[in-house]
C-alpha positions as CSV (number, residue, x, y, z in Angstrom):
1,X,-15.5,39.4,-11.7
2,X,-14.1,42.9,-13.3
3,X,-15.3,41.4,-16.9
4,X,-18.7,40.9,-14.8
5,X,-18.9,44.4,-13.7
6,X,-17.6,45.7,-17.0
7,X,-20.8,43.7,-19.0
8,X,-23.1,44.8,-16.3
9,X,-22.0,48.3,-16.8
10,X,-22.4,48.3,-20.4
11,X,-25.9,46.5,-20.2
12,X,-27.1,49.4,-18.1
13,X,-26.1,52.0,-20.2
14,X,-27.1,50.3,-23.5
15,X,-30.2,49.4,-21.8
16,X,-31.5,53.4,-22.0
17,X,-31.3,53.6,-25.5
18,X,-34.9,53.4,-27.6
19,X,-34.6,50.8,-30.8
20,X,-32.1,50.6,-33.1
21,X,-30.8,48.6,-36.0
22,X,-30.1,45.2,-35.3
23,X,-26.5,45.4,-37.1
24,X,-23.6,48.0,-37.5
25,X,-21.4,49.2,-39.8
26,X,-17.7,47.0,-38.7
27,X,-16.2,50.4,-39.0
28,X,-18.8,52.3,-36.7
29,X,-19.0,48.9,-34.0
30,X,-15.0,49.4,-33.7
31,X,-14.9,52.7,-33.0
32,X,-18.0,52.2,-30.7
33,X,-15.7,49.5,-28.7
34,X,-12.8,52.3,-28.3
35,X,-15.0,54.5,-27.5
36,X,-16.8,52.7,-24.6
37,X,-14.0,51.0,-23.6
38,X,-12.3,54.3,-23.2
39,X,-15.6,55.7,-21.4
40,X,-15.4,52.7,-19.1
41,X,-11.6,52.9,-17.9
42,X,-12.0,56.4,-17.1
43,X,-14.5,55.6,-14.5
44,X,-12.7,52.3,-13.3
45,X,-9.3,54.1,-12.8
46,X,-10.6,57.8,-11.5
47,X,-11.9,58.3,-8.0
48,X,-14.5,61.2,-8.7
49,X,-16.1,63.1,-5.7
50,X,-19.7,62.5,-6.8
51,X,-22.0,60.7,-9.2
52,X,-22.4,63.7,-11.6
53,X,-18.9,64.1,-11.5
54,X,-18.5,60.4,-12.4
55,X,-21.0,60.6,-14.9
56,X,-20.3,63.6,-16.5
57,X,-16.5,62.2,-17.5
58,X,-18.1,58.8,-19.1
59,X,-19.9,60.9,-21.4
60,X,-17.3,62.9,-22.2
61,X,-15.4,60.2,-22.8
62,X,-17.7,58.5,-25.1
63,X,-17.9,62.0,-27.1
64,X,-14.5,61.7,-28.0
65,X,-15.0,59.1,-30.4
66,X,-15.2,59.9,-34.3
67,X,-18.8,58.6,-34.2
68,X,-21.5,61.3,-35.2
69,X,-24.4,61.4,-32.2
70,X,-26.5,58.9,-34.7
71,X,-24.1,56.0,-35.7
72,X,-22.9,56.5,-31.8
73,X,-27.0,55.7,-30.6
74,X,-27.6,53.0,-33.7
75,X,-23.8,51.1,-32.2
76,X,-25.1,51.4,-28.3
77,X,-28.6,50.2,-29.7
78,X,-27.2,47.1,-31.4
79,X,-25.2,46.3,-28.6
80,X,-28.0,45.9,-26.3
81,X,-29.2,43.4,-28.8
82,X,-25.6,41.7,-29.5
83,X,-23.8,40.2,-26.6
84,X,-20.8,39.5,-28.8
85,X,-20.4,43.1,-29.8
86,X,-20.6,43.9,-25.5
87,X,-18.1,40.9,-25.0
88,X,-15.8,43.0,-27.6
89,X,-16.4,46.1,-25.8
90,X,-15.9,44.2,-22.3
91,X,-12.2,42.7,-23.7
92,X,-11.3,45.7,-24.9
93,X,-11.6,47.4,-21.3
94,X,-9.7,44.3,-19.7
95,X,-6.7,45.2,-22.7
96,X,-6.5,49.0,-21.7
97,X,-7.2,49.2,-18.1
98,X,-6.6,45.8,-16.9
């Protein structure tokens, strides 16, 4: 059910982005896994007052990768295109924050 909710999570962010290129750099697609998987146990294991709140640490979160704003976009694209890249992202939330 949590791996559910992580995928569905995922999906809806990805699913904002405009198009992108169909595949990423290995390099760039790990370090777009840490970085939402990070992003995602941050809002599964903090209660935050609000939404914005909420929101406002998930991006944060995601910033603190060593992607640049462009390889970070072109990685969220191609995972709304490549389940097996969100099932990567999805496992690694389930190996840092159960």
């Amino acid at each position: 059910m949590r791996r559910l909710l992580v995928i569905g999570a995922l999906a809806a962010v990805a699913s904002g982005c405009g198009s992108g290129s169909g595949s990423v750099d290995p390099q760039a697609a790990s370090a777009y896994v840490d970085a939402q998987a990070h992003a995602l146990c941050v809002v599964q294991t903090t209660a935050f007052r609000t939404q914005a709140e909420q929101q406002a640490a998930y991006e944060r979160a995601q910033q603190e990768s060593r992607l640049t704003a462009d390889e970070f976009a072109d990685a969220q694209a191609a995972a709304a295109k490549d389940e097996a890249l969100r099932e990567r992202v999805s496992d690694r939330v389930v190996a840092l924050c159960g």
